[in-house]
Structures are given as C-alpha cells and as structure tokens.
C-alpha positions as a Markdown table, in Angstrom:
| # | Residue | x | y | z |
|---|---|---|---|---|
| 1 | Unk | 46.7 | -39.3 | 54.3 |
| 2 | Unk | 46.3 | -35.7 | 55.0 |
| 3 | Unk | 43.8 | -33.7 | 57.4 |
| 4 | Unk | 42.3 | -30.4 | 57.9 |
| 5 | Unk | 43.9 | -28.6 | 60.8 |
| 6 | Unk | 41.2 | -28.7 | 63.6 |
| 7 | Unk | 40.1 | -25.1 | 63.0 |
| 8 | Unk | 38.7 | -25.7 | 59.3 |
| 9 | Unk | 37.5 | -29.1 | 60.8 |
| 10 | Unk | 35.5 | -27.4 | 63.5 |
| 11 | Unk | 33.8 | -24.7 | 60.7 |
| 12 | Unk | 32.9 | -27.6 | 58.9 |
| 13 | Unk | 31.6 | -29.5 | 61.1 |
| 14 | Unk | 29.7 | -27.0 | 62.6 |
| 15 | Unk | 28.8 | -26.0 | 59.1 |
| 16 | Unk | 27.5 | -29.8 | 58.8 |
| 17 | Unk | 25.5 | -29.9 | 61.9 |
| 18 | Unk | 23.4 | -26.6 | 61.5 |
| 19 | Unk | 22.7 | -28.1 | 58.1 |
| 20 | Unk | 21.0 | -31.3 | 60.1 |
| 21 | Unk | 19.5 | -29.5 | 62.9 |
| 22 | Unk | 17.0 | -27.4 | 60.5 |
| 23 | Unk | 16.8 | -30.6 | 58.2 |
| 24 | Unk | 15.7 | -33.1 | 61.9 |
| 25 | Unk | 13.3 | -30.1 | 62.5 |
| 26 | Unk | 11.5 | -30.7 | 59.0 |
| 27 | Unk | 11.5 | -34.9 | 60.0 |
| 28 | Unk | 14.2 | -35.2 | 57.5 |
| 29 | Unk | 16.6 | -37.9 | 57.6 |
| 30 | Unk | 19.7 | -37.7 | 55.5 |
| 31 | Unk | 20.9 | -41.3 | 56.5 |
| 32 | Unk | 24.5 | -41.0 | 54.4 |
| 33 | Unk | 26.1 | -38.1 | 55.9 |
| 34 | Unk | 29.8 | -38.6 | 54.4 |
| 35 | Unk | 32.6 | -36.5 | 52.4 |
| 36 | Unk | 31.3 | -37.3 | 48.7 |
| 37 | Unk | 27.9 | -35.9 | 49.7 |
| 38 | Unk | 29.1 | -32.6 | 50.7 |
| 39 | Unk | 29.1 | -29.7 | 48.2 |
| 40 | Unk | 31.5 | -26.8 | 48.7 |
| 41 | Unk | 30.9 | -23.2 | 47.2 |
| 42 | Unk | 31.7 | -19.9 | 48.0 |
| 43 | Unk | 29.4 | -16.9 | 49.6 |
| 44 | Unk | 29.7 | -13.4 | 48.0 |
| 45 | Unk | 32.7 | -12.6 | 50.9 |
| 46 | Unk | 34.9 | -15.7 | 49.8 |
| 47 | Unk | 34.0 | -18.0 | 52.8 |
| 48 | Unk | 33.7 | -21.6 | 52.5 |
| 49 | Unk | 29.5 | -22.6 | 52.3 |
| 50 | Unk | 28.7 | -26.4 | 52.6 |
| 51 | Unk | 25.8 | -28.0 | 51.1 |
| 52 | Unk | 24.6 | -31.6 | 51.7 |
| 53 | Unk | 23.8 | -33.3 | 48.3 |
| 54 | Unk | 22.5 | -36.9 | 47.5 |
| 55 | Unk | 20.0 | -37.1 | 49.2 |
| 56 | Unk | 18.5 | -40.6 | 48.1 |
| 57 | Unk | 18.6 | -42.9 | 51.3 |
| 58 | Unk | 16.3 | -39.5 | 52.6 |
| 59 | Unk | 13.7 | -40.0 | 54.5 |
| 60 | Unk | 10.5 | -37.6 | 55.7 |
| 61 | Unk | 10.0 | -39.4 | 59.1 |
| 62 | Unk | 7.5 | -37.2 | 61.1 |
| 63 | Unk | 6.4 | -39.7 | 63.4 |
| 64 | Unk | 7.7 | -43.5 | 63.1 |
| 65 | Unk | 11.2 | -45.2 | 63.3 |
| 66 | Unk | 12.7 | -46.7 | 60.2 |
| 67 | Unk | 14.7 | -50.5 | 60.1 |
| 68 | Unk | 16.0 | -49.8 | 56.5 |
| 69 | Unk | 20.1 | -51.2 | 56.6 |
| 70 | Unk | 21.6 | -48.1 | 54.4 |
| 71 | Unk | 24.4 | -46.0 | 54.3 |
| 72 | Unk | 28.2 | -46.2 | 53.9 |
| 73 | Unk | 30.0 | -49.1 | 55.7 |
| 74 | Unk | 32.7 | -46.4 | 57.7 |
| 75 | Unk | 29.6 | -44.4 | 58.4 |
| 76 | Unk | 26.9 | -47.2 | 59.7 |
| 77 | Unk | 26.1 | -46.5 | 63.4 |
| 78 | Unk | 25.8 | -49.5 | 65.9 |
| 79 | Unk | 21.7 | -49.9 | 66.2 |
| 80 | Unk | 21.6 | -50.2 | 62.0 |
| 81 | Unk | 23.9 | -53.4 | 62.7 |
| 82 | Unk | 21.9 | -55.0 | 64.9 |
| 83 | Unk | 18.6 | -54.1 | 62.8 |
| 84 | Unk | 17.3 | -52.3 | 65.5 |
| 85 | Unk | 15.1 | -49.3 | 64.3 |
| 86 | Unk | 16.6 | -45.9 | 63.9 |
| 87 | Unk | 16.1 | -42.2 | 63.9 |
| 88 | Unk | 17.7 | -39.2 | 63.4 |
| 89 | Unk | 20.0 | -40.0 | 65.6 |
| 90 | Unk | 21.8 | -41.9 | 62.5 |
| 91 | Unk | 22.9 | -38.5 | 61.3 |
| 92 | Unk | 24.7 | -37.7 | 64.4 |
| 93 | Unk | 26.6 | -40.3 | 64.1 |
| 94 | Unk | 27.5 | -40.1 | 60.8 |
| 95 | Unk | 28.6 | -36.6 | 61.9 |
| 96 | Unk | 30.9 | -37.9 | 64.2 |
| 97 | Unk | 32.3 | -39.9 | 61.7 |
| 98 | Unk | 32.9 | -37.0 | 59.7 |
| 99 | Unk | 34.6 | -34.9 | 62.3 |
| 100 | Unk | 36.8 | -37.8 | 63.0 |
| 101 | Unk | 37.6 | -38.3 | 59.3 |
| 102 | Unk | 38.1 | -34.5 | 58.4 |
| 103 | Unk | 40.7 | -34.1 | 61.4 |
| 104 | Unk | 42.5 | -37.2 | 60.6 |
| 105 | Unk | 42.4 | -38.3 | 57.4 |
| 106 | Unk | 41.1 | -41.8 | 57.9 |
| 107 | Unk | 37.7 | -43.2 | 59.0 |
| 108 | Unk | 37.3 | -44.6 | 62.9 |
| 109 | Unk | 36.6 | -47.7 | 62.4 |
| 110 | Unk | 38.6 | -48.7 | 59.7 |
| 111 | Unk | 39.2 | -52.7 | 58.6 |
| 112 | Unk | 40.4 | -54.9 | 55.8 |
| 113 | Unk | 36.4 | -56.2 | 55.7 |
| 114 | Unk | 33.1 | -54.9 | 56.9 |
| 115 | Unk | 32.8 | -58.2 | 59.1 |
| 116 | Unk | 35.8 | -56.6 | 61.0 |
| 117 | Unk | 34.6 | -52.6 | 60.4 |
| 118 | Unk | 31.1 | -53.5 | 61.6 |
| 119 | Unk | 32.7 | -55.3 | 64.7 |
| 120 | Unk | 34.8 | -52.4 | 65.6 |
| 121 | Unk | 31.3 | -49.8 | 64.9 |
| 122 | Unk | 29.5 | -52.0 | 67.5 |
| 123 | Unk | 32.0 | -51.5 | 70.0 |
| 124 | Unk | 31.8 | -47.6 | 69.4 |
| 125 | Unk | 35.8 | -47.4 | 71.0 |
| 126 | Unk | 37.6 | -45.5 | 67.9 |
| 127 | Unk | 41.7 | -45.2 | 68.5 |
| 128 | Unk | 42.7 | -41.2 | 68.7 |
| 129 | Unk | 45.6 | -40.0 | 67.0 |
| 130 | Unk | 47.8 | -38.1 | 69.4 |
| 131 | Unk | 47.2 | -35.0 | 67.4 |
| 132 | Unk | 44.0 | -34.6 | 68.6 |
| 133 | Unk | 43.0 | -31.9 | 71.4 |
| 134 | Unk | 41.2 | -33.0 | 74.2 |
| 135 | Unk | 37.9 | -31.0 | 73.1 |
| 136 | Unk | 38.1 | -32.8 | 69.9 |
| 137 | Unk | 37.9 | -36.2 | 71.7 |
| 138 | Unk | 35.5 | -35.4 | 73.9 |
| 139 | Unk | 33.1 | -34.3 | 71.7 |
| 140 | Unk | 33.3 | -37.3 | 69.2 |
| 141 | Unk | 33.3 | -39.7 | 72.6 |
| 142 | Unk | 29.9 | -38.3 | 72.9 |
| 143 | Unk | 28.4 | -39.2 | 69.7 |
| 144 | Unk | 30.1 | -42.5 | 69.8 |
| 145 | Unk | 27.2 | -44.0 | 72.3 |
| 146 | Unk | 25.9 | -46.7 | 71.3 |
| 147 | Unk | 22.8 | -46.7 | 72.7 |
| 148 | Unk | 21.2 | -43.2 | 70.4 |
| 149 | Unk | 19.4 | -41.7 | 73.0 |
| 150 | Unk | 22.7 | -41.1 | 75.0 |
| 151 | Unk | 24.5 | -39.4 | 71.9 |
| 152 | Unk | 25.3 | -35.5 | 72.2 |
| 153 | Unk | 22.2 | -34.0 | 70.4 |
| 154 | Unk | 22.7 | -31.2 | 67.5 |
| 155 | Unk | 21.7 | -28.1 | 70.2 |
C-alpha cells in the first residue's frame, strides 16, 4: 500500500488536530476520527483544507463521561474495549491512528479478526516501519497510552 511522505502526513495531521482542539473546546466528541470521514477541498491559494464529515457517533459532552462501544475496529482505543467510560480523549487516539495510517499505508493494529485487532489495541505496542523518523515515533508512542489521561493532549 502506499503512504504520504511524512511532510504531507504532518500538514494533515496537524490539519486534523486543530480541527479537534476547537471541536473538545465546544464539548464535542467526534468518536470516529478515520480516512473516509475526512473531506479534502481547496482554499482560494490552492492549498490542501481538511474537513471532518460524518459526524453521527457525535457527542455534546459538557460535563459527563460516555460508555457507548462505537467507532471503527482499527480505530477503537483500549478503555472502549474494556467498557470503561470515555472522553475526548477517544479522538486523540483515533488521531494517532490516523497519523500512523497516513505515513504508512496500513493501520497499527492490524489482524485477520477483531478478537486479534482488539488484543493487539489493548496492548497499545504498534510495530514501526523502518521508514519512520524518530519524531514520527515519538509522537504516536505518546498517544498510544493506554491509560487516557497519560496521552499527549491536542496543545
């Protein structure tokens, strides 16, 4: 499969998590952050604009946590496996999936079943392809926490 060199990746990405940020500071919760919800268009200068699009797993979520099981199995983060109750933190991790995907082509925790995907999410341990930089692993490393409270935050 074929990937985005790590510049476009990172413009994306970044793109992707401004996009959240001003969303988390409205309460919102996007909950299936992934390639097929992400719109690309065009500013009035040519460059590349993302948009987030379907938003129907959204949630306004002001004050309280949610224990909904939704999302896309590649995407899932560990605490909605274990039913725990989750936050925005979801999104972050659903970001690092992304960043993972868009530089290599494949998802992190990818199986021949979800028993097998979900097992390998829990764990939170993705193999890096050797093409990665350093940077790029240490900043996916830092979403990848299981516990959601010790994931890199969107600032």
């Amino acid at each position: 499969m074929g990937h985005f060199e790590e510049h476009i990746a990172a413009n994306y990405v970044y793109q992707m998590a401004q996009a959240l940020q001003y969303m988390h500071e409205k309460d919102v919760i996007h909950r299936d952050i992934k390639p097929e919800n992400i719109l690309i268009s065009y500013d009035g200068q040519g460059n590349e604009v993302l948009k987030i699009s379907d938003f129907g797993w959204s949630i306004h979520a002001p004050t309280t946590k949610r224990t909904t099981m939704c999302g896309t199995p590649d995407y899932v983060c560990p605490e909605l496996l274990e039913n725990k109750p989750h936050d925005s933190k979801v999104d972050i991790w659903s970001l690092g999936v992304l960043a993972f995907e868009l530089n290599s082509g494949y998802a992190p925790f990818e199986a021949s079943n979800n028993r097998e995907r979900y097992a390998k999410i829990k764990q939170a341990k993705p193999k890096y392809p050797e093409h990665f930089s350093d940077e790029l692993i240490d900043l996916i490393s830092k979403v990848f926490k299981k516990n959601p409270s010790e994931r890199l935050t969107l600032n």
